[in-house]
VOPAGU-2260 file (C-alpha; in pm, 1 decimal, decimal comma):
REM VOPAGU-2260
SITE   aa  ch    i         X         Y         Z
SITE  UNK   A    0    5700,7     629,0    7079,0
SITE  UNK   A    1    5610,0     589,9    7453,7
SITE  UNK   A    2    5871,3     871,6    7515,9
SITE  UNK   A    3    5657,7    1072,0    7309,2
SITE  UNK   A    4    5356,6     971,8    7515,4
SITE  UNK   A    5    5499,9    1088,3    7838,0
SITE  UNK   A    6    5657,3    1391,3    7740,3
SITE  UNK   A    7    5280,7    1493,2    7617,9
SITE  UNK   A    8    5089,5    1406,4    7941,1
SITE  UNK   A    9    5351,4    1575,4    8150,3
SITE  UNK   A   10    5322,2    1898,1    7937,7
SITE  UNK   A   11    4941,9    1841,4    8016,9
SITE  UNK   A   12    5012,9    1805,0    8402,3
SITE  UNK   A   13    5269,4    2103,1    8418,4
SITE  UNK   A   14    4977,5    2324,3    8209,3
SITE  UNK   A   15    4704,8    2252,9    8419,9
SITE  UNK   A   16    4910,9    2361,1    8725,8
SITE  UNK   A   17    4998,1    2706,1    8533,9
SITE  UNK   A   18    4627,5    2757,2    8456,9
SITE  UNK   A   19    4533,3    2669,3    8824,6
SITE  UNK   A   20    4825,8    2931,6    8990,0
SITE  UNK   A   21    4681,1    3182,2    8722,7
SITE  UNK   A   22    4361,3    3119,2    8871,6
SITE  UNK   A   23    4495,1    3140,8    9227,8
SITE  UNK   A   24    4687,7    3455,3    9183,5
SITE  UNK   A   25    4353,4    3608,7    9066,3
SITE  UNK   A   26    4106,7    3453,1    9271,1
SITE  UNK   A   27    4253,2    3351,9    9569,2
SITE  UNK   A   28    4154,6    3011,4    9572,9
SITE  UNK   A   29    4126,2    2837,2    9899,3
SITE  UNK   A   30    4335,7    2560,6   10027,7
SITE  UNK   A   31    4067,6    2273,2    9982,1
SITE  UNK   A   32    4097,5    2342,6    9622,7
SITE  UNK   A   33    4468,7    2378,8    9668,1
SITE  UNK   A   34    4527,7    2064,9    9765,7
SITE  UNK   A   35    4272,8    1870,5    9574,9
SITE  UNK   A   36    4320,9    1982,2    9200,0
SITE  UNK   A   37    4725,0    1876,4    9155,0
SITE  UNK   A   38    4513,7    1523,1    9217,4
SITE  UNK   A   39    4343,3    1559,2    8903,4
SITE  UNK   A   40    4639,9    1742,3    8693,3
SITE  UNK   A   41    4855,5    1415,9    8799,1
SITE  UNK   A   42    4599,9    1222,0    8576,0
SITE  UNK   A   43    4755,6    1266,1    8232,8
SITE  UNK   A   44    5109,0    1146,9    8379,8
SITE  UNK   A   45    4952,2     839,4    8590,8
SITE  UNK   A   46    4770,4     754,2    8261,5
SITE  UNK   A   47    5058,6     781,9    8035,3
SITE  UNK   A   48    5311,9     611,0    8290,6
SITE  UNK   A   49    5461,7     288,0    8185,9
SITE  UNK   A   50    5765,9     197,6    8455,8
SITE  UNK   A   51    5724,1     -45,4    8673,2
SITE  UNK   A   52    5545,0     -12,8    9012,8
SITE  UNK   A   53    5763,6    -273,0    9226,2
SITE  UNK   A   54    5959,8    -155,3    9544,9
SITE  UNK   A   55    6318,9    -263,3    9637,9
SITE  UNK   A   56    6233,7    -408,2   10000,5
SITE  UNK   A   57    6527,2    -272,7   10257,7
SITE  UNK   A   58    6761,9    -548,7   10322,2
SITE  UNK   A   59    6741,1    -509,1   10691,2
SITE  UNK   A   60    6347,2    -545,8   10657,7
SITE  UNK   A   61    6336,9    -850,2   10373,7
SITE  UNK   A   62    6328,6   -1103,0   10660,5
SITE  UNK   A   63    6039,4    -932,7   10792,3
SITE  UNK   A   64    5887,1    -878,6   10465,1
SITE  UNK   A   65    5969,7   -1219,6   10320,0
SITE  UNK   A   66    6032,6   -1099,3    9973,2
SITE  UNK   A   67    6329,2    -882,5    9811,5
SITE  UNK   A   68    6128,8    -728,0    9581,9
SITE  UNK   A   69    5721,4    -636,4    9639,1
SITE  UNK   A   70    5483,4    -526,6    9374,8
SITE  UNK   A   71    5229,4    -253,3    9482,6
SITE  UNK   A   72    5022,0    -173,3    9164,0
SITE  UNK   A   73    4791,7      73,5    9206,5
SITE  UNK   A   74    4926,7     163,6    9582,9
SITE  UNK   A   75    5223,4     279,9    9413,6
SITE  UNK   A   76    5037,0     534,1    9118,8
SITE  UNK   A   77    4808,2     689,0    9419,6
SITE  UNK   A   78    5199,4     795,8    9592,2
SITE  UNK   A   79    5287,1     917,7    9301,1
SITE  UNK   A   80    5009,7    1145,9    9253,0
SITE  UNK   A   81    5087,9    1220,8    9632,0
SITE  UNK   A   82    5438,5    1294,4    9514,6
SITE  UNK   A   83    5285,5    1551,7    9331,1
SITE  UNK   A   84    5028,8    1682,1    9523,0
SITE  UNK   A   85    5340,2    1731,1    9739,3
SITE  UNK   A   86    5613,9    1876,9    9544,0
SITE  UNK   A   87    5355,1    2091,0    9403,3
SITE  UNK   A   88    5245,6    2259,4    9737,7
SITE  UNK   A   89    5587,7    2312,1    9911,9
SITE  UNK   A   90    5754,0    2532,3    9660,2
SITE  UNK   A   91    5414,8    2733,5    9668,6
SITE  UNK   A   92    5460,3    2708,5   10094,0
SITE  UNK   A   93    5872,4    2806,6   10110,3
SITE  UNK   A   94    5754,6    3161,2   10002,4
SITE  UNK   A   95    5727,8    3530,4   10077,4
SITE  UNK   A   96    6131,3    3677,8   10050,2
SITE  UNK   A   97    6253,9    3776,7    9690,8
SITE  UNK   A   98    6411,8    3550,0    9498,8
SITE  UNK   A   99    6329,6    3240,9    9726,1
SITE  UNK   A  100    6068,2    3013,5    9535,8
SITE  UNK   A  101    6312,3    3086,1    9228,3
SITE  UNK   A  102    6641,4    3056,3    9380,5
SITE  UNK   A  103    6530,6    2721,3    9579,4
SITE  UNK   A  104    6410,7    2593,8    9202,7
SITE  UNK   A  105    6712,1    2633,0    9064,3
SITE  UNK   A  106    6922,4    2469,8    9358,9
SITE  UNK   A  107    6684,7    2174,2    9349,3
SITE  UNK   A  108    6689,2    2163,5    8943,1
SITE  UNK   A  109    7087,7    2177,4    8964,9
SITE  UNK   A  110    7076,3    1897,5    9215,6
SITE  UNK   A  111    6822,5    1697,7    9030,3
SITE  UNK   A  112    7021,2    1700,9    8697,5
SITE  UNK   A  113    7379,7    1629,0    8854,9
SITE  UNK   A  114    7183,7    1318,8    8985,8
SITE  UNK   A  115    7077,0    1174,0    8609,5
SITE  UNK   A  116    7393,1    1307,6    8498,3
SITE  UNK   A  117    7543,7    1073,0    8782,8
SITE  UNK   A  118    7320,0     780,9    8680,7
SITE  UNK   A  119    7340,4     796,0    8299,5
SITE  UNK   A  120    7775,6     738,6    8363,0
SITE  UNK   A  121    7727,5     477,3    8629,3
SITE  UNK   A  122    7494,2     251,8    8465,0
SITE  UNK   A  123    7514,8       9,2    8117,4
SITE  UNK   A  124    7160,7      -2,5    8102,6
SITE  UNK   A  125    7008,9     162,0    7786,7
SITE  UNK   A  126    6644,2     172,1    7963,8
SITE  UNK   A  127    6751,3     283,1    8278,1
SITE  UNK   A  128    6979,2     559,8    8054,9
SITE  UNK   A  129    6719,2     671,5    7832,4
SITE  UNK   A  130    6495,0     722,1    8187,2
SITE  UNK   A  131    6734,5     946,1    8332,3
SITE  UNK   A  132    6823,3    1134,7    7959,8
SITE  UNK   A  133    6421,9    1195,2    7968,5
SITE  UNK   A  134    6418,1    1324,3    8271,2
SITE  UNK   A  135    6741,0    1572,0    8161,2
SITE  UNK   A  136    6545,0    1689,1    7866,0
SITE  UNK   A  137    6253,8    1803,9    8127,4
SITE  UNK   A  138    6501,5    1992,0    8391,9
SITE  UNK   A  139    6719,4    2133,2    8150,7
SITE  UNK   A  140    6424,6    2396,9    8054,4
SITE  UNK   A  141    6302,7    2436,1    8391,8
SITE  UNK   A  142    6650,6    2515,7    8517,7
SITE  UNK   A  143    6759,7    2761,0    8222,5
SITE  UNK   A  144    6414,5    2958,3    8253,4
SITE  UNK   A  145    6420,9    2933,2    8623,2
SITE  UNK   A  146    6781,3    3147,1    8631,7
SITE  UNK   A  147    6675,1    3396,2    8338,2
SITE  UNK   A  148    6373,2    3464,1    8627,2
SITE  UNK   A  149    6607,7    3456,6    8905,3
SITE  UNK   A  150    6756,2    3744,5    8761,9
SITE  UNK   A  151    6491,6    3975,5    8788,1
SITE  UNK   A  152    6329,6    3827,1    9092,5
SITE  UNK   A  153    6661,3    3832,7    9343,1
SITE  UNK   A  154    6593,7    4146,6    9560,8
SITE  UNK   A  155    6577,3    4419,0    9519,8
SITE  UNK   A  156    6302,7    4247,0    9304,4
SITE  UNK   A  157    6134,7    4414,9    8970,6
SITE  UNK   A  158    5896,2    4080,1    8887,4
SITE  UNK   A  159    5734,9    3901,6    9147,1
SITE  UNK   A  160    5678,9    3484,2    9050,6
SITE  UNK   A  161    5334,5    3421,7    9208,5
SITE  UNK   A  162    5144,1    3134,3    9220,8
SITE  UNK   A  163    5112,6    3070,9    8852,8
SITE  UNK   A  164    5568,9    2983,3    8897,6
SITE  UNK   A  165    5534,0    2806,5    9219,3
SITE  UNK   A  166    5242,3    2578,6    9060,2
SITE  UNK   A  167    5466,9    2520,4    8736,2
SITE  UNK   A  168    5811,0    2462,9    8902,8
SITE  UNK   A  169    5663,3    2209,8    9170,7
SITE  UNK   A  170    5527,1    1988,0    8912,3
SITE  UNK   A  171    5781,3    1990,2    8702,0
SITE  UNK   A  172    5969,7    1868,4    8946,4
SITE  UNK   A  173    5725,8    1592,6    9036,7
SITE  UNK   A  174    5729,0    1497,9    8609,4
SITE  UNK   A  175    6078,3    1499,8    8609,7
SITE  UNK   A  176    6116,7    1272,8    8962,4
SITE  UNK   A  177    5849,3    1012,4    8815,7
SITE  UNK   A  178    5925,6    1041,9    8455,2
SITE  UNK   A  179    6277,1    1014,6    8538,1
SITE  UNK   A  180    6184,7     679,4    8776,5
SITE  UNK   A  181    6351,3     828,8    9084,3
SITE  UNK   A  182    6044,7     868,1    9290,8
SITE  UNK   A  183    6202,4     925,3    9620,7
SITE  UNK   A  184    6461,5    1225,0    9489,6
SITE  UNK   A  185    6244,1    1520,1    9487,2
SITE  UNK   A  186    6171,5    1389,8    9886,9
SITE  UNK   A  187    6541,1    1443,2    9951,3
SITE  UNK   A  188    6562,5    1757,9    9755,5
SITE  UNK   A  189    6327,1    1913,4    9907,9
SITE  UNK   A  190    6397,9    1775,6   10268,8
SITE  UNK   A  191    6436,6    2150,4   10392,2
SITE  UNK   A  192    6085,1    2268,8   10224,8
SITE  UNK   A  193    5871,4    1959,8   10475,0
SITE  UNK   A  194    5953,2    2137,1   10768,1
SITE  UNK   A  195    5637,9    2374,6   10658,8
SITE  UNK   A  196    5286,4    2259,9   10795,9
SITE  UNK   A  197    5027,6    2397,2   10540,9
SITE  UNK   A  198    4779,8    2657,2   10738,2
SITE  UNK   A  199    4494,9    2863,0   10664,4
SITE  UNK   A  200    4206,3    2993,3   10827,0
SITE  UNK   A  201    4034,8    2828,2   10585,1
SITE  UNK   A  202    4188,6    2490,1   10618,3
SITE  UNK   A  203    4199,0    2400,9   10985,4
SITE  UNK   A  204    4051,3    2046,3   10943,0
SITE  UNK   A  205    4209,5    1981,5   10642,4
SITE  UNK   A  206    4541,2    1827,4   10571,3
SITE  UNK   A  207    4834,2    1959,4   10760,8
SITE  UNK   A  208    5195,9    1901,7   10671,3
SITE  UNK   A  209    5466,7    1896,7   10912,9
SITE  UNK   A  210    5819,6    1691,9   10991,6
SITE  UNK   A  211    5932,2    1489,2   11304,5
SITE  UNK   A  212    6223,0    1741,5   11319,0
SITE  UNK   A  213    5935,1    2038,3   11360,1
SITE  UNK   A  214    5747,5    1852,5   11605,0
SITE  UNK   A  215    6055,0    1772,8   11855,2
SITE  UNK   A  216    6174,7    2094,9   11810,7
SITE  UNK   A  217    5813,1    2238,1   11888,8
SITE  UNK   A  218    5802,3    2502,4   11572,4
SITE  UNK   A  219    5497,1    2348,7   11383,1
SITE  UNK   A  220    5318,9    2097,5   11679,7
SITE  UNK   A  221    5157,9    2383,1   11837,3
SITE  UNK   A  222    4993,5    2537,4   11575,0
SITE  UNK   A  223    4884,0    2191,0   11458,1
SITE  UNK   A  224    4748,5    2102,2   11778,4
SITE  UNK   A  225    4527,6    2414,9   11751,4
SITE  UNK   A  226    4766,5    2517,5   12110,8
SITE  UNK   A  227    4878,3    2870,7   11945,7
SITE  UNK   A  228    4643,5    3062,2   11653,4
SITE  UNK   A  229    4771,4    2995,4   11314,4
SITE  UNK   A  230    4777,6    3306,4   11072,0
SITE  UNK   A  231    4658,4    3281,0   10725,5
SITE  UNK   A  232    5025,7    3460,3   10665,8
SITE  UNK   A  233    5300,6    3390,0   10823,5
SITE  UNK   A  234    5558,5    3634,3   10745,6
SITE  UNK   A  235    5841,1    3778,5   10938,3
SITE  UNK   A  236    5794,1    4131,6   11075,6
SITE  UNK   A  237    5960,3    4410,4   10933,4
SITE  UNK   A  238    6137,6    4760,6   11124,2
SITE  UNK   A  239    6129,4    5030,8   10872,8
SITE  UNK   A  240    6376,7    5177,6   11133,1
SITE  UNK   A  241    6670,6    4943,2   11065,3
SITE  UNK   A  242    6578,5    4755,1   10729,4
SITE  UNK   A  243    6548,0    4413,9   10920,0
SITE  UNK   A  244    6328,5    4139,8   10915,6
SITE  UNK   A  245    6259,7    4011,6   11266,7
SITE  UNK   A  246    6147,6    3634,9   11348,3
SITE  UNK   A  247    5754,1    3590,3   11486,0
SITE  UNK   A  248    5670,9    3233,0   11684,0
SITE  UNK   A  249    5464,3    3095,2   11366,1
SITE  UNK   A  250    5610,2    2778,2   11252,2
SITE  UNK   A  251    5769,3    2839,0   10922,5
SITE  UNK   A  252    6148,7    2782,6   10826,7
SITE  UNK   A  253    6198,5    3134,5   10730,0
SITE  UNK   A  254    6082,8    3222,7   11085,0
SITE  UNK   A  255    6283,4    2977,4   11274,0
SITE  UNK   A  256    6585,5    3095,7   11079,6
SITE  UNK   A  257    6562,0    3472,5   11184,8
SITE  UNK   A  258    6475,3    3328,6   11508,9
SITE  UNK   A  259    6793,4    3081,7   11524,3
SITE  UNK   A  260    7009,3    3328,9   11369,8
SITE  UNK   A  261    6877,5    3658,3   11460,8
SITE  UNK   A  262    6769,6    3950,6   11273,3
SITE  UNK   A  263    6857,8    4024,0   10948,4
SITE  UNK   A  264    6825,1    4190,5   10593,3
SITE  UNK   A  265    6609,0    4027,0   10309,6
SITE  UNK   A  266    6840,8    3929,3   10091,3
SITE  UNK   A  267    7074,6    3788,1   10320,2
SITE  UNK   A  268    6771,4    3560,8   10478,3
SITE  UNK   A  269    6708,8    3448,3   10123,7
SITE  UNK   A  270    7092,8    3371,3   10103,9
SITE  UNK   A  271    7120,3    3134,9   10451,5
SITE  UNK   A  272    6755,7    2980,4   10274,5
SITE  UNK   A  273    6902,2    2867,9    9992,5
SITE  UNK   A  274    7249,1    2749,8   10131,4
SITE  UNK   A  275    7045,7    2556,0   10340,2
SITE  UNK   A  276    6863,4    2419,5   10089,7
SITE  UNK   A  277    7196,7    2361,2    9832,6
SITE  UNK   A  278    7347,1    2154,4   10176,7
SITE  UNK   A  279    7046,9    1998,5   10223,3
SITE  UNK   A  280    7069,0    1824,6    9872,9
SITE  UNK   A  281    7439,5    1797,4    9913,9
SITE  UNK   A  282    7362,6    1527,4   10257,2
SITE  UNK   A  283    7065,3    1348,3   10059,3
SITE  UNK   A  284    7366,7    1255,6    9783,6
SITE  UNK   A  285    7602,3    1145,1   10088,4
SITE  UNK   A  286    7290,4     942,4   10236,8
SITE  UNK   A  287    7222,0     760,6    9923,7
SITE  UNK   A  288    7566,8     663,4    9837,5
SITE  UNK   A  289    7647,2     580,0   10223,9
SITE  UNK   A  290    7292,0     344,7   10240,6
SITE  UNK   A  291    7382,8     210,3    9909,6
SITE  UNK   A  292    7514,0    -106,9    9958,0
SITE  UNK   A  293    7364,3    -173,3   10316,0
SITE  UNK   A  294    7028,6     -40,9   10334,3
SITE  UNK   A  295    6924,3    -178,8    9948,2
């Protein structure tokens, strides 16, 4: 009945995080609290989880490390809840264009069940099996209702998601990644929604989020540095004239895009988005199966 256990606590967990986006969308709550209650929704699922908390130490680094296999007890529940802090926050960040915090959803959802899919016909292990059919039964509903909202949210858009979807659909896809004991997936599925530093007038000496790829490119170092102002939005502009949505130098992906790429319509930014996010998945599956037999 542990399967039972789990499934309840991350029910709890995704809950919580629908009750705080409800909260948000009416209150506008400020990033401290942002970042600092997904801590505390994590606790059903930390409490409830049973896997194992040992690390496969990288072959090139067991020499250095002097074991193959290291056990990190509680080191490894406090990442998790990281994990969700984390996934929780940057489908809430990747925001502001119809149909983008739903589309990106369901491209991460779709690459998160061919994964278990993957797994559960690779592998003769019935616990490592039932791990990856658990984590099916959790995607499966946040995929299907993910679409159905896709439809009405892909622009011209007659429903907008909010907080209250962004909260739910990042941590379910933090239950699914833990439940499912592939911790380091939802990282690679969501490798395009990192290069966002979180930013608020309200949060300047709190946490900030950003990539090495941001910083060498200089989109995100500058505004973490405190070099350039930092918006509390941080949207492209818009000319009524042509219908276009024009780049600004604030240090989002949906920015650097129109600035990469030049001007274009909403829908078709939305479009480049997500095929950048659906390739984006597409080279975490190559890196995994290329590091496969080398790296672990």
């Amino acid at each position: 009945m542990q399967w039972l256990v789990e499934y309840n606590a991350a029910l709890a967990s995704i809950c919580f995080m629908i009750l705080l986006g409800f909260v948000d969308d009416v209150l506008d709550v400020p990033w401290r609290v942002k970042l600092v209650l997904p801590s505390f929704a994590t606790l059903p699922l930390l409490m409830a989880y049973a896997g194992h908390t040992t690390i496969i130490i990288p072959k090139p680094l067991i020499q250095y490390v002097g074991v193959a296999v290291l056990d990190l007890g509680w080191i490894y529940k406090l990442y998790m809840g990281m994990l969700a802090v984390f996934c929780t926050n940057s489908i809430n960040i990747h925001a502001g264009l119809n149909g983008l915090e739903a589309g990106q959803t369901v491209v991460i959802s779709t690459a998160v069940l061919i994964h278990n899919v993957m797994q559960i016909g690779a592998s003769t292990d019935p616990e490592y099996q039932q791990a990856h059919a658990f984590s099916i039964y959790l995607v499966l509903p946040l995929l299907t209702s993910s679409l159905a909202l896709l439809s009405y949210n892909w622009y011209p858009s007659s429903v907008f998601v909010g907080d209250t979807y962004t909260y739910f659909a990042g941590m379910a896809l933090a239950v699914v990644g833990i439940l499912g004991h592939f911790r380091y997936n939802p990282h690679f599925c969501t490798i395009d929604l990192v290069k966002h530093e979180i930013s608020d007038s309200e949060a300047n000496d709190l946490w900030k989020r950003h990539t090495l790829v941001e910083d060498l490119c200089s989109v995100s170092l500058p505004f973490l540095l405190k070099i350039i102002p930092c918006p509390r939005h941080r949207l492209p502009k818009f000319d009524p004239r042509t219908g276009l949505l024009t780049g600004t130098k604030d240090g989002t992906l949906v920015n650097l895009f129109l600035r990469l790429f030049g001007q274009c319509t909403e829908k078709m930014l939305c479009i480049r988005l997500l095929i950048f996010q659906a390739l984006s998945c597409i080279f975490c599956f190559w890196l995994r199966h290329f590091l496969a037999g080398w790296y672990k």
